[in-house]
C-alpha positions, 0 to 999 in steps of 0.5 A, a space after each residue: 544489496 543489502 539491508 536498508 533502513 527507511 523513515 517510518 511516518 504515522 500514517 493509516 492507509 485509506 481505500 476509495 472505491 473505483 466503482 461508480 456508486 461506492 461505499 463509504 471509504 475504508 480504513 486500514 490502521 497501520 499500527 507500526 506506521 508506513 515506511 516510506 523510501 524517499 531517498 533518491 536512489 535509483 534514477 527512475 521515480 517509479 521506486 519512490 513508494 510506500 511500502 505497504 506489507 501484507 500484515 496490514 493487509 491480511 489484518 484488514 481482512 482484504 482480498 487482494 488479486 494481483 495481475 501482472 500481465 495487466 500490471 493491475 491490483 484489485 482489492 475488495 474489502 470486507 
């Protein structure tokens, strides 16, 4: 496949806690914007995403654990 180009919207990413007496909510600038694949290629909606990098994440200072035998994410902040 090969390189794609997708529309880049101004947007900052915002964390809400799961927990049941969370913190405030936490902001992540994204100074570039987010791209976003809305075009309809693939039959399937699971692929119509945001595309978060890992740049935005390791400049917000997350830690980030990745489960793919539970299909979960787990994010803490700083």
């Amino acid at each position: 496949m090969g390189k794609v180009t997708v529309p880049v919207r101004d947007a900052d990413l915002w964390l809400v806690s799961n927990l049941p007496s969370p913190p405030d909510p936490f902001r992540i600038v994204l100074h570039r914007g987010l791209p976003f694949h809305d075009v309809s290629t693939v039959p399937d909606p699971q692929f119509q995403r945001p595309l978060i990098g890992v740049r935005a994440l390791r400049l917000a200072g997350l830690k980030v654990e990745l489960d793919f035998a539970r299909d979960t994410v787990s994010v803490w902040t700083p």
